[in-house]
N, C-alpha and C positions, 0 to 999 in steps of 0.2 A: 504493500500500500504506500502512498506516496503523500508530500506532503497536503496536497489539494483534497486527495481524498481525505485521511484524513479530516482535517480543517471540515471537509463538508458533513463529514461524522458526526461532529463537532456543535453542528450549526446550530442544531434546534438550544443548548445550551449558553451556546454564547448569544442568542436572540433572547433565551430569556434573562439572563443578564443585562443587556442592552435594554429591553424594556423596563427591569427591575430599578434601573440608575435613572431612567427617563419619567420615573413618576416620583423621584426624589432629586431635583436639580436644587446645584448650591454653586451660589454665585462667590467669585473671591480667592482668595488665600485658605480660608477656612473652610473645607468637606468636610468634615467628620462622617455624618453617613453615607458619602462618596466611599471616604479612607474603608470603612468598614466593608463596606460592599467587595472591592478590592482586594483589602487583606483575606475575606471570606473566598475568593477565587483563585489567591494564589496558595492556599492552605494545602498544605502537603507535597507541592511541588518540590525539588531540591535546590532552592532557591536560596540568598543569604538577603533577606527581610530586613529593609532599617525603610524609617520612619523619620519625614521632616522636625527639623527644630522649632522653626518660624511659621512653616506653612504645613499644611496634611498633605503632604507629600507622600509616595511610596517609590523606594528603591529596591528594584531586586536582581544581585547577580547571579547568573546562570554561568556555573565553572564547565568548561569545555576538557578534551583530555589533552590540552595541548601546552598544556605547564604557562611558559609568558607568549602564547601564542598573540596575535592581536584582538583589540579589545573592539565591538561593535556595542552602539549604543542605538533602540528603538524607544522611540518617543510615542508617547499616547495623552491628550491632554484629555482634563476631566472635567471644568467648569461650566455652567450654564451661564443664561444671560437674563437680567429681569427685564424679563418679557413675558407678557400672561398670554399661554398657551389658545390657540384656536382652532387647531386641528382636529379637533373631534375624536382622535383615536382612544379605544375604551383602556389605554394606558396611559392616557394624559396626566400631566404635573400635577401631584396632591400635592406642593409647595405653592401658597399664593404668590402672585407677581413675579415668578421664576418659571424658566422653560431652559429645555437643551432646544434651542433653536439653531446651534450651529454645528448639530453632529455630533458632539463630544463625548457623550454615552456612547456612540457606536464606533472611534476610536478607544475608548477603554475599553469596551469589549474585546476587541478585535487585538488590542497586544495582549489582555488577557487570553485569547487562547495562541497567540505566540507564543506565551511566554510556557502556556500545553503544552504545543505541539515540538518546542526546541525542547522541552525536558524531557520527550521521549526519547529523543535522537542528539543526548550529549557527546555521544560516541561518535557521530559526525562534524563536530567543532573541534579547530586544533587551536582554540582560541577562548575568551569570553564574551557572553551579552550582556548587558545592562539593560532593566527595562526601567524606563522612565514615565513613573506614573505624574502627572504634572497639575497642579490645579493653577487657575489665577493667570490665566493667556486672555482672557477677554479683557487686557489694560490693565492688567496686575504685575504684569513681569514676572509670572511665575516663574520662566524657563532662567530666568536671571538669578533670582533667588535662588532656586533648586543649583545652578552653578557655583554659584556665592559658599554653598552648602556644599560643595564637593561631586556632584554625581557626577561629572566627568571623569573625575579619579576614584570609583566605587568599586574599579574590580580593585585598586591599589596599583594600577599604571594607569595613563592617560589613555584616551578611547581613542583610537587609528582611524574611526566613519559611525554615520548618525546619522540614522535614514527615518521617515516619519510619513503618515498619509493621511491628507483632509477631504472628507466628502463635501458632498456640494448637491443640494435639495432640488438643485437647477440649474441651469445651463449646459452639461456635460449629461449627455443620454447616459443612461442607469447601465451601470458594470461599467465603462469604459475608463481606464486610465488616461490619464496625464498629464506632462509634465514639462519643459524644456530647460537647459543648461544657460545659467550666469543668471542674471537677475529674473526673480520667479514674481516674487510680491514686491508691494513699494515699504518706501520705509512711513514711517507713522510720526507725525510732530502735532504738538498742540501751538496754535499762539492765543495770547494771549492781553487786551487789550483794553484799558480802561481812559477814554478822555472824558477828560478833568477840564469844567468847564466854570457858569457861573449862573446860578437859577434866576430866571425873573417870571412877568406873565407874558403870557402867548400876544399879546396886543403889542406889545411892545420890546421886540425882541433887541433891540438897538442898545436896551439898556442890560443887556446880560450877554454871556458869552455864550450860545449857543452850541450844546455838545453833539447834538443829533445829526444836523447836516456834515457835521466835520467826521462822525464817527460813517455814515453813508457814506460819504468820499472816500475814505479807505477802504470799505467793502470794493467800492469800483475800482479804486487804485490800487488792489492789488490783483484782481483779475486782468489789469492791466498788463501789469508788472510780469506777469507769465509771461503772458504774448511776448513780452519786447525784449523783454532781457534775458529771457531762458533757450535755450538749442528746442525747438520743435519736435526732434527725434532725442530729447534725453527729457521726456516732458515731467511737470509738477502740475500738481492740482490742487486747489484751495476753494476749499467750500466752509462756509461761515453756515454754521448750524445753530449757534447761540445769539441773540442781537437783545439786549433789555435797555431801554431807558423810560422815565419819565412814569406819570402816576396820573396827571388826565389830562385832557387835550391841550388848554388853555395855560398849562404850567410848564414853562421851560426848565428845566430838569438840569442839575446841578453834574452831575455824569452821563455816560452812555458808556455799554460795555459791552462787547462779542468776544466770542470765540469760533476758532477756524481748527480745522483738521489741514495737515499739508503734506503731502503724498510725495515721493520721489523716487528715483531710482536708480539714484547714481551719489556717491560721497560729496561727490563735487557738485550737484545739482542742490543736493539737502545743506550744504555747509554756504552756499552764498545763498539761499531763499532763509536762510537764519542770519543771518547780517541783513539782507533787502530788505525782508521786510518789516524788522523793527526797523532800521531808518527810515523809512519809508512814514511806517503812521507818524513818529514823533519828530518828522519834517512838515508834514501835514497838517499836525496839531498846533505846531510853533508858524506856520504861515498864516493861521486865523488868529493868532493871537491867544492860543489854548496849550496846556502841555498835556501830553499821552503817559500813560503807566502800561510800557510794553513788555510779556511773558514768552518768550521762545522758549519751547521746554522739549524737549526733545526725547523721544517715547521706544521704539522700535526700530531698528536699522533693515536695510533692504535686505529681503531674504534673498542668496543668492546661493545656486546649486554648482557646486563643483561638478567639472562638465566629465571628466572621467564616470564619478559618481551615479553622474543621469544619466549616462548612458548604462552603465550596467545595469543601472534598476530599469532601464525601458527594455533592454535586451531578456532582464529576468521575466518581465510582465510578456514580453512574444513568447518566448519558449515555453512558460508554463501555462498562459494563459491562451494564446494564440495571436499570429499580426496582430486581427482585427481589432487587437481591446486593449492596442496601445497608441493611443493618437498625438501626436507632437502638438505643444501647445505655442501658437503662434508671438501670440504678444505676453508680456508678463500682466498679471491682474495685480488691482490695484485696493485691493483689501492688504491688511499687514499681518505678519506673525513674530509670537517669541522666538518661534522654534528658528529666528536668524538667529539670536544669542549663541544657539547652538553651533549653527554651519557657520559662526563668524571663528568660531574655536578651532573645529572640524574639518574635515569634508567631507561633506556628505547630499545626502537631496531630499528633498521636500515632493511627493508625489500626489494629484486629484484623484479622485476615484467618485466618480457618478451614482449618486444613491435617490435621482428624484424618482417619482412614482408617476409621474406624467407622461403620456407621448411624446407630447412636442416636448422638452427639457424648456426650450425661453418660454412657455404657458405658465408654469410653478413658480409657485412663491420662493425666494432665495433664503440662500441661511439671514436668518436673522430676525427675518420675518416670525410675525404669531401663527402663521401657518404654514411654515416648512414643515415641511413631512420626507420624510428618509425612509431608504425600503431598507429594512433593516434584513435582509437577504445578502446584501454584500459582505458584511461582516467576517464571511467567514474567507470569502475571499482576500478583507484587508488583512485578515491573520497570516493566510499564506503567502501574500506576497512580503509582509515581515520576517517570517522565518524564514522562508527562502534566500532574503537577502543577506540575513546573519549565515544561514549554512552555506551559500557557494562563500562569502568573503572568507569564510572561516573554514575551509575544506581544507583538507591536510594538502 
């Protein structure tokens, strides 16, 4: 039997696990009955079991027979998003205002029975795995933290490759992988933006310094500021999701305040849009006669797949799975992940795996959404193409 069988063996077990995390979602640093759920699966495997300091983390190395052979580390992140569930399925979130809306239950599943199916076949690693159970990727930095903490050094040498797989509710027809080499996701920045103005009444706005249209002028000036001053083919994106000022119409408001999300995907793209565009508002602010209180804060780095790496994991996805259900992914997307923290240490790759329940894939709602729905039939697949990727790296 081989590993796919196996895995499919497997499957009804790892599905109800994946349902059993999906009606208990926990947003954060803090799972505790994530953690349990978890330690309950890997229970009696031969595994060496430790436990975050800071965060419910779960570490487990898997000893190969190959003494200091090389170390592979699989990633599986655990966190939900508060988001209240709309899916209707009779497994829906008993957690109010919490939902796994972005897969993450069927990533822990799925290295859960990785972390199976390599304890049957230690005798095929000339090497160790690590499995990285990881909470607090939804903006937490868990994969930072869980670093911070050592799992890169868990077997007690440094990890040689660090491979990990994200579904996706839509866009990618259901089963089908993939992935492409160097930059895969953008990197992730906040800014952050307070002008400081001087309140009066709306009649008469000559006598106060007016924070509203100046903080509007930077919304525009900085959609600007892409266009002109950024390379077109190394693009950034700024979208302003937060805008507060003012308390009623006729009251000219003493501040205005947003916040922007800003996407990139290149070092050099992320490092001068964190200089432009604080200069930018607080040149803006100081032209009306106002000053700005500007936050660059810098969140996530571009996840980027070492190209050796992607190929092997696309070459392991044809061979075992067939051509058809590995499709090269054109442009990088523009959502972010921890798991760069990882490949920035590493090399390794970050792989899709298509789990929407839809025909058409662009009809479904996206991760994130209250009504992402995941066919949790893949599972068993993201199992095997994890262990698979630990046993050829680690083949005598």
């Amino acid at each position: 039997m081989d590993l796919r069988e196996e895995a499919t063996a497997l499957a009804g077990d790892l599905i109800q696990l994946r349902r059993e995390l999906h009606q208990i979602p926990e947003v954060g640093l803090q799972l505790p009955r994530t953690q349990e759920k978890v330690l309950e699966a890997l229970d009696g495997l031969p595994l060496e079991v430790s436990t975050g300091k800071d965060l419910t983390s779960v570490t487990a190395v898997l000893r190969g027979q190959g003494g200091n052979g090389e170390v592979v580390l699989l990633r599986g992140d655990m966190d939900a998003l508060p988001v209240t569930e709309a899916t209707g399925v009779d497994y829906t979130s008993r957690h109010e205002g919490m939902m796994h809306a972005c897969g993450h239950d069927l990533h822990t599943a799925g290295l859960a029975g990785a972390a199976r199916l390599l304890s049957r076949h230690r005798d095929r690693l000339a090497g160790d795995v690590v499995f990285m159970f990881q909470p607090g990727e939804e903006g937490w930095d868990g994969a930072g933290h869980m670093i911070e903490e050592g799992v890169l050094e868990a077997a007690g040498r440094p990890v040689d490759a660090a491979f990990g797989i994200h579904v996706t509710s839509s866009t990618i027809p259901n089963g089908m992988f993939t992935s492409r080499p160097g930059p895969l996701m953008a990197a992730s920045d906040g800014l952050f933006v307070r002008v400081v103005g001087a309140g009066g009444h709306g009649s008469r706005p000559s006598q106060a310094l007016d924070p509203v249209p100046v903080a509007c002028e930077m919304v525009t000036a900085l959609q600007t500021l892409v266009t002109r001053r950024f390379d077109v083919f190394d693009p950034v994106v700024v979208t302003v999701g937060v805008f507060h000022a003012g308390t009623r119409r006729n009251i000219i408001p003493d501040d205005a305040t947003f916040e922007a999300t800003i996407r990139s995907f290149s070092p050099e793209a992320r490092d001068r849009m964190a200089k432009l565009s604080v200069r930018l508002c607080q040149e803006i602010a100081a032209s009306h006669g106002l000053e700005a209180e500007v936050s660059y804060q810098p969140e996530y780095p571009v996840t980027v797949n070492d190209a050796s790496a992607h190929e092997f994991a696309a070459e392991t996805v044809r061979e075992v799975f067939g051509e058809e259900r590995f499709q090269p992914l054109a442009d990088p997307m523009t959502g972010s992940e921890d798991f760069s923290r990882v490949l920035g240490h590493v090399p390794g790759a970050f792989v899709f795996l298509g789990a929407t329940l839809a025909e058409d894939p662009a009809t479904a709602a996206y991760n994130h959404s209250p009504r992402a729905a995941f066919d949790d039939n893949v599972v068993a697949d993201a199992a095997t193409l994890l262990a698979e990727l630990a046993v050829r790296r680690l083949a005598p």
